[in-house]
Backbone as a chain_set.jsonl record, in Angstrom:
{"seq": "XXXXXXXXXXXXXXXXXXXXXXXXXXXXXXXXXXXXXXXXXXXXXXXXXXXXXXXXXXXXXXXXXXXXXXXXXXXXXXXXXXX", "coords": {"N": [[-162.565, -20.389, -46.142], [-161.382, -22.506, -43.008], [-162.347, -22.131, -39.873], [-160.709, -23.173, -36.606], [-161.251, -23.184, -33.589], [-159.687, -24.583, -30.687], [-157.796, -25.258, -28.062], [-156.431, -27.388, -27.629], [-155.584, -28.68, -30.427], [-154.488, -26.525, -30.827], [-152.288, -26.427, -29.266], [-150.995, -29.045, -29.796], [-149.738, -28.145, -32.295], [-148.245, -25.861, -32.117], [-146.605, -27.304, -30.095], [-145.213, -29.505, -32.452], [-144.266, -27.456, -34.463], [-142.158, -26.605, -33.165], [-140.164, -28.242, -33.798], [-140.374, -29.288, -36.816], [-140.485, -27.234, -38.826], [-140.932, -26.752, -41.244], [-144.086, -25.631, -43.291], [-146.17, -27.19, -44.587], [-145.82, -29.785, -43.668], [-146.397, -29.158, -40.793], [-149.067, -28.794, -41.576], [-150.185, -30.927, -42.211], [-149.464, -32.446, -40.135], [-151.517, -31.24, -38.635], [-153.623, -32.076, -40.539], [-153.778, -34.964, -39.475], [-154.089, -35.192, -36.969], [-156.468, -34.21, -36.924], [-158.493, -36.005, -38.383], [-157.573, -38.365, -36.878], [-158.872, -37.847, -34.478], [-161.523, -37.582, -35.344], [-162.264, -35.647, -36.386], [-164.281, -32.759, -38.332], [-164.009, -32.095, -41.193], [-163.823, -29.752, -44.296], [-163.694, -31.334, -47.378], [-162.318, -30.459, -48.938], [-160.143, -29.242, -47.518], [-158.751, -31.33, -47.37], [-157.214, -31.715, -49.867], [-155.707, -29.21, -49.746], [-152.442, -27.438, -50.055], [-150.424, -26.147, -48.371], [-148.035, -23.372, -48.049], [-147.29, -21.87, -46.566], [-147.174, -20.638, -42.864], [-148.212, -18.593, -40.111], [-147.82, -17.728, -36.971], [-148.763, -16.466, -34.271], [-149.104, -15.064, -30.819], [-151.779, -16.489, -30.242], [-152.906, -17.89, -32.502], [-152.749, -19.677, -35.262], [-152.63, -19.313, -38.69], [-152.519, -20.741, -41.625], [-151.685, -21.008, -44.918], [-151.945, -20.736, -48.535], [-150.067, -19.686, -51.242], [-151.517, -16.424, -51.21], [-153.127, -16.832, -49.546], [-155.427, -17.1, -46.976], [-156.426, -20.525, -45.621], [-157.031, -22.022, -43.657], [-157.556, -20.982, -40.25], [-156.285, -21.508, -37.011], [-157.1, -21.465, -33.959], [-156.733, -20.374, -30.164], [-157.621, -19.997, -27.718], [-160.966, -20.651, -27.458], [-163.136, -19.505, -26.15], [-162.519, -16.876, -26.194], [-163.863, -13.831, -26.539], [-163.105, -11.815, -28.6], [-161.531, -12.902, -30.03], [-163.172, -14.006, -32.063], [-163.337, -11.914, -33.755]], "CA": [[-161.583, -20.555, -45.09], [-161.949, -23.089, -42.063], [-161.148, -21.704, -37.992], [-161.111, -24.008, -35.852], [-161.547, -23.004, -32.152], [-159.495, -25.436, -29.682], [-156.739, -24.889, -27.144], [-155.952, -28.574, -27.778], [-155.07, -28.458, -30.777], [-153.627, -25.614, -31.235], [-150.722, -26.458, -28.136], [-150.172, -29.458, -30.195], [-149.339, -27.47, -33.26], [-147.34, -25.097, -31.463], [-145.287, -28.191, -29.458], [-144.504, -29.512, -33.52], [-143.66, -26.638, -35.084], [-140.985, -26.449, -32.715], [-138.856, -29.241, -34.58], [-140.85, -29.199, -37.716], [-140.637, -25.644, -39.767], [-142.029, -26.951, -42.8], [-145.513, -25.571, -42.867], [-146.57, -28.613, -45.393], [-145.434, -30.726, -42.589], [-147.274, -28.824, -39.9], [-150.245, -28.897, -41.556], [-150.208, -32.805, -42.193], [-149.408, -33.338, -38.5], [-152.662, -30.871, -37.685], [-154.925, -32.929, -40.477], [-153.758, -36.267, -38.831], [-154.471, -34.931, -35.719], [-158.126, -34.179, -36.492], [-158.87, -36.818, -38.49], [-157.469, -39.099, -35.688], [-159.995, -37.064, -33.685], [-162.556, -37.763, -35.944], [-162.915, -33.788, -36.158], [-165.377, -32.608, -39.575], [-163.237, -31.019, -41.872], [-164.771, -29.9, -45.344], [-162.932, -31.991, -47.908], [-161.285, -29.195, -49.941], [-159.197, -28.926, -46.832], [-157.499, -32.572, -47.334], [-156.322, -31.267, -50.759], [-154.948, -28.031, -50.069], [-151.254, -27.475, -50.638], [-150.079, -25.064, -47.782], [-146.875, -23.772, -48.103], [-146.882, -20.766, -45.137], [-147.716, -20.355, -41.87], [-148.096, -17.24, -40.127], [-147.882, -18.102, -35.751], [-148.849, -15.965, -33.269], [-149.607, -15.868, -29.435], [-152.777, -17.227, -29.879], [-153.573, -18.104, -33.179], [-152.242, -20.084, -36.779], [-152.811, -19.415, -40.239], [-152.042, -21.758, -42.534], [-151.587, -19.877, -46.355], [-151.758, -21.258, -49.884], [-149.747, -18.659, -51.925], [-151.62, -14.965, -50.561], [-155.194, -16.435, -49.404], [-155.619, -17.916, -46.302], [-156.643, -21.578, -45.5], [-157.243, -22.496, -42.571], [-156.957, -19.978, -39.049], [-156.351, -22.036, -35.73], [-157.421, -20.542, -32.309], [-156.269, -21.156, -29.128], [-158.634, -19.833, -27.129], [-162.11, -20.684, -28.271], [-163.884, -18.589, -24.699], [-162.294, -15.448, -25.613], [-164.47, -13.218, -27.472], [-162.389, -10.696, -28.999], [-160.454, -13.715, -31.123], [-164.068, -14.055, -33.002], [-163.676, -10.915, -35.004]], "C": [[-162.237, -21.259, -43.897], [-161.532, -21.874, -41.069], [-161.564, -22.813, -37.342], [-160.435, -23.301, -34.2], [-160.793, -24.031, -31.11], [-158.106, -25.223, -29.539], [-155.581, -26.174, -27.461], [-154.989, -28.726, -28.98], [-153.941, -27.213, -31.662], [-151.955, -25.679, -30.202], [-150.288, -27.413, -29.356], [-149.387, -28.767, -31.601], [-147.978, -26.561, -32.911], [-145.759, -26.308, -31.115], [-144.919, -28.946, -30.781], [-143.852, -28.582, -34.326], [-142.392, -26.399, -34.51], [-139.229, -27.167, -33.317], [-139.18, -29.267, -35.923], [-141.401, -27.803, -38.146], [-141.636, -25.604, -40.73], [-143.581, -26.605, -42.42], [-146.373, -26.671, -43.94], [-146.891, -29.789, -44.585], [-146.174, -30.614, -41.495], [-148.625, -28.989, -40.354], [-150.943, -30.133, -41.578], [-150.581, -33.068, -40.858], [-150.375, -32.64, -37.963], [-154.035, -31.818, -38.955], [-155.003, -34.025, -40.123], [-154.044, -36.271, -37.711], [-155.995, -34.994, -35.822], [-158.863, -34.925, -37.495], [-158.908, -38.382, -37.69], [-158.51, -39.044, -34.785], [-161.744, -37.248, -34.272], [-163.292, -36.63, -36.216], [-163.62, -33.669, -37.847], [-164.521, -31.429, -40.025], [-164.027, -30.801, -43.457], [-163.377, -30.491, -46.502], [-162.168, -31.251, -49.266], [-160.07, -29.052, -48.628], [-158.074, -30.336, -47.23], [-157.075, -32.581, -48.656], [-155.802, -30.198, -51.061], [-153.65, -28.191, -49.842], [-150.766, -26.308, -50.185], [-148.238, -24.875, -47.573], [-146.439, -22.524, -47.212], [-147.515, -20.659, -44.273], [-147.599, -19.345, -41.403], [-148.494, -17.988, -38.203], [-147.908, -16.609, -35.205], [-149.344, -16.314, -32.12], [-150.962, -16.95, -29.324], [-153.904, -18.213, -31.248], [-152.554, -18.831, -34.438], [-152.758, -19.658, -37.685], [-152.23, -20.326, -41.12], [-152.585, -21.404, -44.471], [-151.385, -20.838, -47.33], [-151.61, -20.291, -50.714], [-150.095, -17.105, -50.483], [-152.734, -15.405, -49.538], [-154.975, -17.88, -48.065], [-156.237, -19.132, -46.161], [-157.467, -22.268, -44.61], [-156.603, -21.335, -40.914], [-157.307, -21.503, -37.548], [-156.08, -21.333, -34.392], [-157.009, -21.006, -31.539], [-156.834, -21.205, -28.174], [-159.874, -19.438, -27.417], [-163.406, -19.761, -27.163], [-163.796, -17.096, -24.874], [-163.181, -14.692, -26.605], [-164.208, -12.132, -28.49], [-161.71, -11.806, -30.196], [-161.792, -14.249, -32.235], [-163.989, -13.043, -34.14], [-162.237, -11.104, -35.687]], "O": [[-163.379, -20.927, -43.578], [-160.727, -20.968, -41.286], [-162.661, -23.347, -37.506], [-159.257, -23.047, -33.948], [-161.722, -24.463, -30.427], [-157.314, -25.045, -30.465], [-154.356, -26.071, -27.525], [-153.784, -28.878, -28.776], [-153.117, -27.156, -32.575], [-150.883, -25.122, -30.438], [-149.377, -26.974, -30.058], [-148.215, -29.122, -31.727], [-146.884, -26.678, -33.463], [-144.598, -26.292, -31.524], [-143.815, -29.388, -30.464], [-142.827, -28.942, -34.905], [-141.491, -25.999, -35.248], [-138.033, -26.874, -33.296], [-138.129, -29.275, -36.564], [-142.514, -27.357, -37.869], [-142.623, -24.919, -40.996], [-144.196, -27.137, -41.496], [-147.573, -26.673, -43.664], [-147.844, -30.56, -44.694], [-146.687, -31.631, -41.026], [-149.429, -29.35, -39.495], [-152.047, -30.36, -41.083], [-151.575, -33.66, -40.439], [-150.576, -32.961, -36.792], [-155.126, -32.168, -38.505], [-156.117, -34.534, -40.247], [-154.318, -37.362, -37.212], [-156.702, -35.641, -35.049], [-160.03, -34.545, -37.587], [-159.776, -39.253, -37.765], [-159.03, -40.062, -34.328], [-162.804, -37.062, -33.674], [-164.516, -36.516, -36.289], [-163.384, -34.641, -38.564], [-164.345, -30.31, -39.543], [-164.815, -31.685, -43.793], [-162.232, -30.054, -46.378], [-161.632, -31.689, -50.283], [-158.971, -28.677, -49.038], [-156.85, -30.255, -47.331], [-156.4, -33.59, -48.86], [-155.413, -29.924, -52.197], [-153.456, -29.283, -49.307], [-150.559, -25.387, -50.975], [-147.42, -25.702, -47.172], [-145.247, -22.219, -47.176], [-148.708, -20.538, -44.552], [-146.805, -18.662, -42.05], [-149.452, -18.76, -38.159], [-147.183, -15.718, -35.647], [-149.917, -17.391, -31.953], [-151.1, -17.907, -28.562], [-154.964, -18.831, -31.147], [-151.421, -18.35, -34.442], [-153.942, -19.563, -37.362], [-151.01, -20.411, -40.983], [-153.686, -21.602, -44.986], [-150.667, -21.799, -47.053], [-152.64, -19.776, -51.15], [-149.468, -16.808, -49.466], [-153.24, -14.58, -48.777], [-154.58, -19.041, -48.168], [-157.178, -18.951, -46.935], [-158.441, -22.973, -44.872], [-155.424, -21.069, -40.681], [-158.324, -22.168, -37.344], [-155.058, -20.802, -33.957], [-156.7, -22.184, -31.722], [-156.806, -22.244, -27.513], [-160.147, -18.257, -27.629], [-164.511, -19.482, -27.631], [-164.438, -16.238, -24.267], [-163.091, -15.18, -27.732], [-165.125, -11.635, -29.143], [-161.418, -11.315, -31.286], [-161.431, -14.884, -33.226], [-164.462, -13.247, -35.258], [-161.969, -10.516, -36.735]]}, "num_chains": 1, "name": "protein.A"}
């Protein structure tokens, strides 16, 4: 499983999901985001096949079937969102 740590993108995630449900869709528009970014993803991530998300205040999941994927943070300072 990746996490990725950033406020950045985690707003933009948040400000798509708003019009875009599909979590297939969301997850596209967060690996175009950080390959745009030129961010280091491990390359099992650009063929996974996520088909749930799971949103809360401060954090994403992004699910393939039961087993998580990918977790996105929002606040990478706080220390309590490490465990």
């Amino acid at each position: 499983m990746e996490t990725i740590k950033s406020n950045k993108y985690y707003d933009a995630v948040k400000a798509y999901f708003i019009d875009h449900k599909d979590p297939a869709m969301v997850y596209a528009f967060l690996l175009n985001k950080l390959w745009t970014d030129k961010y280091i993803l491990s390359q099992k991530m650009y063929y996974q096949r996520v088909d749930k998300l799971k949103m809360t205040d401060n954090c994403v999941r992004f699910y393939t079937g039961t087993e998580c994927d990918l977790e996105l943070w929002s606040n990478p300072e706080d220390k309590a969102l490490a465990n």
